[in-house]
GUTOR-366950 format. One record per residue: residue in one letter; x, y, z of N, C-alpha, C in turn; residue number from 1. Coordinates in nm, 3 decimals. Atoms other than C-alpha are relative to their C-alpha. Layout:
N
+---+---------+---------+---------+---------+---------+---------+---------+---------+---------+-----+
| r |     n.u |     n.v |     n.w |    ca.u |    ca.v |    ca.w |     c.u |     c.v |     c.w |   k |
+---+---------+---------+---------+---------+---------+---------+---------+---------+---------+-----+
| A |       X |       Y |       Z |       X |       Y |       Z |       X |       Y |       Z | NUM |
...
+---+---------+---------+---------+---------+---------+---------+---------+---------+---------+-----+
//
This chain:
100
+---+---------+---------+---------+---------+---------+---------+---------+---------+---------+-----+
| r |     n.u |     n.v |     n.w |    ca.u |    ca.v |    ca.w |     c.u |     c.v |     c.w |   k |
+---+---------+---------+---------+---------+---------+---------+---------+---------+---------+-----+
| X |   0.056 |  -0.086 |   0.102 |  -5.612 |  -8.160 |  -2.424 |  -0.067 |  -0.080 |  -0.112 |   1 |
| X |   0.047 |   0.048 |   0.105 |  -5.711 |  -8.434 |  -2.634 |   0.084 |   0.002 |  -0.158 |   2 |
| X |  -0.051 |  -0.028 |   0.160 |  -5.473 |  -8.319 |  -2.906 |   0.097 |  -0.170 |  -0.039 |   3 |
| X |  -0.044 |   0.076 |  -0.004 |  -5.339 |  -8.593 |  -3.064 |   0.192 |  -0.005 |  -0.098 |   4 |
| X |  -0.154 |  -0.041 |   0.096 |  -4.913 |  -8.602 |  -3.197 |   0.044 |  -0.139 |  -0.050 |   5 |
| X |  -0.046 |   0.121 |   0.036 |  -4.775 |  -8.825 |  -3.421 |   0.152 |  -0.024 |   0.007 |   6 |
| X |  -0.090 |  -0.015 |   0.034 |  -4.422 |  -8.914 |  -3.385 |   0.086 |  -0.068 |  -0.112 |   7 |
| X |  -0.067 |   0.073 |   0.165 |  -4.175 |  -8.988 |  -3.681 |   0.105 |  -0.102 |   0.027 |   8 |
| X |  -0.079 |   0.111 |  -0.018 |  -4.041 |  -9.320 |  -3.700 |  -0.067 |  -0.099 |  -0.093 |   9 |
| X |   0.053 |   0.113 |   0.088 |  -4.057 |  -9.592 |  -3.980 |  -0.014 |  -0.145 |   0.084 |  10 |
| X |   0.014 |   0.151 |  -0.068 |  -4.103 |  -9.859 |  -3.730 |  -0.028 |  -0.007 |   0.134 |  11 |
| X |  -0.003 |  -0.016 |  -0.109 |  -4.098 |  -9.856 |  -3.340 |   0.043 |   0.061 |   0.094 |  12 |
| X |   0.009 |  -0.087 |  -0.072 |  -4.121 |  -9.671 |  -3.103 |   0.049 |   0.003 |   0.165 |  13 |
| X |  -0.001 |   0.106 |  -0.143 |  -3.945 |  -9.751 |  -2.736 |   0.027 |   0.104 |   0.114 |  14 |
| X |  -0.099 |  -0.032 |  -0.113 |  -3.817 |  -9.610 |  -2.426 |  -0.057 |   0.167 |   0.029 |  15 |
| X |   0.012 |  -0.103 |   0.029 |  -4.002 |  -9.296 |  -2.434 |   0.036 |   0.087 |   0.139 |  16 |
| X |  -0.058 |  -0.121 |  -0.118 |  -3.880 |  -8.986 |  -2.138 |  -0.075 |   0.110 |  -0.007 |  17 |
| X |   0.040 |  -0.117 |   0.018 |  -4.101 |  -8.723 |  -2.074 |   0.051 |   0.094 |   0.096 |  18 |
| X |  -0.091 |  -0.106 |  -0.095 |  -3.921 |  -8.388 |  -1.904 |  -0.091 |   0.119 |  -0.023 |  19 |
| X |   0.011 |  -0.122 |   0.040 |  -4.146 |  -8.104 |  -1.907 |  -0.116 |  -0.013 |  -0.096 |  20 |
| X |   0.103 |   0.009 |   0.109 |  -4.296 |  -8.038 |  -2.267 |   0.111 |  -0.054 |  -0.114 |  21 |
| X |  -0.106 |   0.114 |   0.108 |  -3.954 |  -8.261 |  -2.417 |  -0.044 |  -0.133 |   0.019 |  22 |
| X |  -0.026 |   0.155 |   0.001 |  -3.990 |  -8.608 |  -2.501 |   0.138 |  -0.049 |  -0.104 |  23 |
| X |  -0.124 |   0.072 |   0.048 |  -3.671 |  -8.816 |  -2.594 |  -0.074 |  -0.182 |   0.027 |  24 |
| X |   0.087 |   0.134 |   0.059 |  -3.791 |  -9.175 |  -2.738 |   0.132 |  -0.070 |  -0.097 |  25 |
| X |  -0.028 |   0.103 |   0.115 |  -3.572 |  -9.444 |  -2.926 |  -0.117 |  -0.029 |  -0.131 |  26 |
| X |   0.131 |   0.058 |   0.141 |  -3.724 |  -9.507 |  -3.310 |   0.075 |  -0.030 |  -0.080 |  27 |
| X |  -0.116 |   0.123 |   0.090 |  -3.585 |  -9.836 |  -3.505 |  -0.082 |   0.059 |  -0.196 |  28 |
| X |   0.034 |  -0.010 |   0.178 |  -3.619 |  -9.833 |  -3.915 |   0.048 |  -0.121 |  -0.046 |  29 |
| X |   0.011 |   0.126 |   0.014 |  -3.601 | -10.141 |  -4.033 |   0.101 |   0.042 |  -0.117 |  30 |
| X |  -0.069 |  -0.018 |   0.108 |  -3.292 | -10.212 |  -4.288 |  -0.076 |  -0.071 |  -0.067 |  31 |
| X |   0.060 |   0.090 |   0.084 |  -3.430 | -10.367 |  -4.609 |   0.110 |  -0.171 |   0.006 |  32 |
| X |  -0.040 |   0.139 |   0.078 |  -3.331 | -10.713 |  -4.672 |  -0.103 |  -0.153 |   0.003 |  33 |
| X |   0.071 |   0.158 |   0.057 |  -3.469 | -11.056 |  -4.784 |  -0.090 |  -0.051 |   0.118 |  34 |
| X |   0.107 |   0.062 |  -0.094 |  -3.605 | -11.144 |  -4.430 |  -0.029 |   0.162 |   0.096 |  35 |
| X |   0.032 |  -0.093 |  -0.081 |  -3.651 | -10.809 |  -4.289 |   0.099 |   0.112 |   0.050 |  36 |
| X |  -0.141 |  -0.099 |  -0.024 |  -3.349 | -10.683 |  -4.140 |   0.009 |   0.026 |   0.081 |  37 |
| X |  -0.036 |  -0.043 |  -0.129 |  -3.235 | -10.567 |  -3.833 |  -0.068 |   0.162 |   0.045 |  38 |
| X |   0.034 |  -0.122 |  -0.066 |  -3.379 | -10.239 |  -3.644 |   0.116 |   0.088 |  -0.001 |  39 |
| X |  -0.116 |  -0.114 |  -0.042 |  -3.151 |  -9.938 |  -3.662 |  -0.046 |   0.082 |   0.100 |  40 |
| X |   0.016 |  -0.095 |  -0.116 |  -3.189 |  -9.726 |  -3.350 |   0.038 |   0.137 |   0.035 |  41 |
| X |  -0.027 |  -0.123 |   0.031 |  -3.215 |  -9.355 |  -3.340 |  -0.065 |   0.023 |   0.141 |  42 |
| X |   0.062 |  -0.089 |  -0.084 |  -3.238 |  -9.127 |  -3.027 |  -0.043 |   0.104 |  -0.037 |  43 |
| X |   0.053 |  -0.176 |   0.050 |  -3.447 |  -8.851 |  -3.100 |  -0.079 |   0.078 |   0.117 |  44 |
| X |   0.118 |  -0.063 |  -0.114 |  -3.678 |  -8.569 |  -2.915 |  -0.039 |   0.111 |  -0.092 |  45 |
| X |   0.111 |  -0.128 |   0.050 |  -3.959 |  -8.313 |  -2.959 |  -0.008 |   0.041 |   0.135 |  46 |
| X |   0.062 |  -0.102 |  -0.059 |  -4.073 |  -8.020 |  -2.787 |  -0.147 |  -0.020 |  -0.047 |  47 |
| X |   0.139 |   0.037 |   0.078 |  -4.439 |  -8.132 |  -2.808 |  -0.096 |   0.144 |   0.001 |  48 |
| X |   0.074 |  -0.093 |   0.031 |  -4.545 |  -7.775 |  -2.806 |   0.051 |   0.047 |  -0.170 |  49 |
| X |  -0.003 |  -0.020 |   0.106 |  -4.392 |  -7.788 |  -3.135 |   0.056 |  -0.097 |  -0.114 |  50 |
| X |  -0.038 |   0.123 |   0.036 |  -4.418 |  -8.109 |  -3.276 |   0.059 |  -0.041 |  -0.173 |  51 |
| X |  -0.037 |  -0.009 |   0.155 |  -4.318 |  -8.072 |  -3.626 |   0.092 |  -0.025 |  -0.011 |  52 |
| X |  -0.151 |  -0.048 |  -0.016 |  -3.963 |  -8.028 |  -3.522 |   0.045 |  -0.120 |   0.086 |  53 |
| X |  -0.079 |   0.118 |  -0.059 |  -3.820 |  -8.404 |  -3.412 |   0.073 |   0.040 |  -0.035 |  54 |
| X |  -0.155 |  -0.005 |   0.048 |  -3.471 |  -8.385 |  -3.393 |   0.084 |  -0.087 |   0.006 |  55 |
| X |  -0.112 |   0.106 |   0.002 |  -3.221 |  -8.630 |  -3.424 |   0.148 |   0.012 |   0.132 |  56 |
| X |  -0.093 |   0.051 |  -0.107 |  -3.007 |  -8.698 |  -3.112 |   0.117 |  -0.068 |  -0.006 |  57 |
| X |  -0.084 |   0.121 |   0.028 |  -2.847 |  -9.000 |  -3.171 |   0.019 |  -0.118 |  -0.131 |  58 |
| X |   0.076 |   0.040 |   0.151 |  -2.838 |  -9.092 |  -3.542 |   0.049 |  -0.126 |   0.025 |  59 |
| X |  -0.012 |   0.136 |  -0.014 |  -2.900 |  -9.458 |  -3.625 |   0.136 |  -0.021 |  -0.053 |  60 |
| X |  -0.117 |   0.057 |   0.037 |  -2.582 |  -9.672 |  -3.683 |  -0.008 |  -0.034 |  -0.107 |  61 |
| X |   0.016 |   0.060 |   0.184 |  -2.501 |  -9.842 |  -4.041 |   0.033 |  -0.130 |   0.048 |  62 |
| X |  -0.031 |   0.127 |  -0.010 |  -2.444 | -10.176 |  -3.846 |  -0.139 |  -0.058 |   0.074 |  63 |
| X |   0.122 |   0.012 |   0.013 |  -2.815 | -10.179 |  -3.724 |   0.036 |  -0.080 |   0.087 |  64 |
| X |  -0.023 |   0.110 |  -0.090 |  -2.729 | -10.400 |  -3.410 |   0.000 |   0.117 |   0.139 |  65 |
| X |  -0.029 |  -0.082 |  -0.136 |  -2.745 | -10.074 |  -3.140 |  -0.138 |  -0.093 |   0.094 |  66 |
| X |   0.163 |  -0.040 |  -0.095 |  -2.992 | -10.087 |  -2.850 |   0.033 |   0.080 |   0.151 |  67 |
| X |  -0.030 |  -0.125 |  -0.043 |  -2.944 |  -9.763 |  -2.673 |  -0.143 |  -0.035 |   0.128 |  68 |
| X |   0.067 |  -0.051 |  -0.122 |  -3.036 |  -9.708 |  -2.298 |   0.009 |   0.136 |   0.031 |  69 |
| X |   0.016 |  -0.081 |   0.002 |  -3.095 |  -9.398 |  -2.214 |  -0.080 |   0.113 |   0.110 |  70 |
| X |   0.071 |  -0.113 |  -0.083 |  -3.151 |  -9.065 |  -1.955 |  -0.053 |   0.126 |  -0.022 |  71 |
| X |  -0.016 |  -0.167 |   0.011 |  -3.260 |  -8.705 |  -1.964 |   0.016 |   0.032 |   0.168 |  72 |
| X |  -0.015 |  -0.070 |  -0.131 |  -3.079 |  -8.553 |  -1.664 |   0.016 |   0.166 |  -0.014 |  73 |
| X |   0.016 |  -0.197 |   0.033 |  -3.154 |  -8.154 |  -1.649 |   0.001 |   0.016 |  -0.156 |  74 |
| X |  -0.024 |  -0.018 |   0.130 |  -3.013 |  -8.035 |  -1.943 |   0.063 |  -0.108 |  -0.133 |  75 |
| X |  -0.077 |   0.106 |  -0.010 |  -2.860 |  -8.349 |  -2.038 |  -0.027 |  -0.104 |  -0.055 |  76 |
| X |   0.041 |   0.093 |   0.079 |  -2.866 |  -8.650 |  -2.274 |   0.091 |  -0.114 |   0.114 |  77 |
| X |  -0.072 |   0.138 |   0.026 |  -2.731 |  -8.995 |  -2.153 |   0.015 |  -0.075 |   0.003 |  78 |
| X |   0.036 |   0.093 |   0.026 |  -2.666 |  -9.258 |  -2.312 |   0.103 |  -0.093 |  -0.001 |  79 |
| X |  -0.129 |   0.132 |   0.013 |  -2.487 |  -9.615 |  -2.389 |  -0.112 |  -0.118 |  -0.061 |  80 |
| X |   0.090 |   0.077 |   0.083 |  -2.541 |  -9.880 |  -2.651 |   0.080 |  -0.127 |   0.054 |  81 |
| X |  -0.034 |   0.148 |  -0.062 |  -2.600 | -10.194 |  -2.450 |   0.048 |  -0.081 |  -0.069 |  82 |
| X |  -0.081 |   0.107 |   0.061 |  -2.477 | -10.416 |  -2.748 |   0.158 |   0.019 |  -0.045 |  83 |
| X |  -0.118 |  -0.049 |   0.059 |  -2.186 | -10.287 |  -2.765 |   0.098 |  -0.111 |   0.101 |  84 |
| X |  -0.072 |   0.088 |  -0.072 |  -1.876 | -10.526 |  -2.626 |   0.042 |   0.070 |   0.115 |  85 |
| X |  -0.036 |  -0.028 |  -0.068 |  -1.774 | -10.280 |  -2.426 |  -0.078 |   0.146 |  -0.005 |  86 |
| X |   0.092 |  -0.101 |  -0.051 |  -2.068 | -10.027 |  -2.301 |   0.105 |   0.119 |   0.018 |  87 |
| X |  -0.089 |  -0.114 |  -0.089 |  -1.934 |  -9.653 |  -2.276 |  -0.142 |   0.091 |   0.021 |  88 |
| X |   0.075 |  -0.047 |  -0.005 |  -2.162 |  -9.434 |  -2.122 |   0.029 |   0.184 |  -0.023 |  89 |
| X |   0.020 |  -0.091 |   0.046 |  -2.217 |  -9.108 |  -2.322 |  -0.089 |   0.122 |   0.057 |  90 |
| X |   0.072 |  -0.100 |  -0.051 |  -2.322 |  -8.748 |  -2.220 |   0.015 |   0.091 |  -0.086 |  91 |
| X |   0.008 |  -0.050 |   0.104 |  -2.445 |  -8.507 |  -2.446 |  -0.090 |   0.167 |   0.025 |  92 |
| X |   0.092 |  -0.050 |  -0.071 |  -2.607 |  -8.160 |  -2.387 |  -0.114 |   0.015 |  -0.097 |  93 |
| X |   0.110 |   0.023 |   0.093 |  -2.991 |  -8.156 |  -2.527 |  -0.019 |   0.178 |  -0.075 |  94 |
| X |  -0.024 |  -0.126 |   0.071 |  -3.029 |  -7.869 |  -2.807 |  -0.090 |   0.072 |   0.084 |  95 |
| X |   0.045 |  -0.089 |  -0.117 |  -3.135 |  -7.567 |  -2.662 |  -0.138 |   0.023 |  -0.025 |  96 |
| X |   0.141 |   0.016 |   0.014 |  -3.487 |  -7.588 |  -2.808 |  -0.051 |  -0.096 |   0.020 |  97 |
| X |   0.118 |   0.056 |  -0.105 |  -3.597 |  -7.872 |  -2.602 |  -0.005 |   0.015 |   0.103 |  98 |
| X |  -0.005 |   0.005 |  -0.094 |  -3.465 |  -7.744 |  -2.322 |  -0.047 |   0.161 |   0.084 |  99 |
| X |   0.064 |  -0.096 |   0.001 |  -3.684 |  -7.398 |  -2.324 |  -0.043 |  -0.005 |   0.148 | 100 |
+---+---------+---------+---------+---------+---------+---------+---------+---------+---------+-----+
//
């Protein structure tokens, strides 16, 4: 269609999943500090027929060290944060307005 969507994220953009008219995407925010700071990592998704409305999935951590792998199975989030010492893999169901 040519239309063009912007998605919301103060920094990068990764891993994006398209299902349909849902996308689920990792998006880092950079903590402030003196040299930059570490990436915080947020799972989020849109319904790109109504892109206004990102939603927050997987809110970023306060230790800014995640890095989240990640599925959409059916209705279905899941995930696991590879830096973690001991990976657990998480299942979550996706709100019911991306899964229209």
């Amino acid at each position: 269609t040519n239309e063009i969507i912007s998605l919301t994220a103060n920094g990068n953009i990764y891993g994006l999943r398209l299902r349909g008219n849902t996308l689920v995407y990792t998006a880092s925010t950079m903590i402030p500090s003196r040299y930059g700071g570490p990436e915080r990592l947020g799972i989020y998704g849109v319904d790109l027929g109504h892109p206004d409305a990102v939603q927050t999935l997987v809110a970023p951590q306060a230790n800014g060290y995640e890095s989240y792998e990640f599925a959409t199975l059916g209705n279905w989030l899941v995930y696991s944060d590879s830096s973690a010492q001991q990976p657990v893999l998480n299942v979550m169901p996706l709100p019911v307005s991306l899964v229209r």
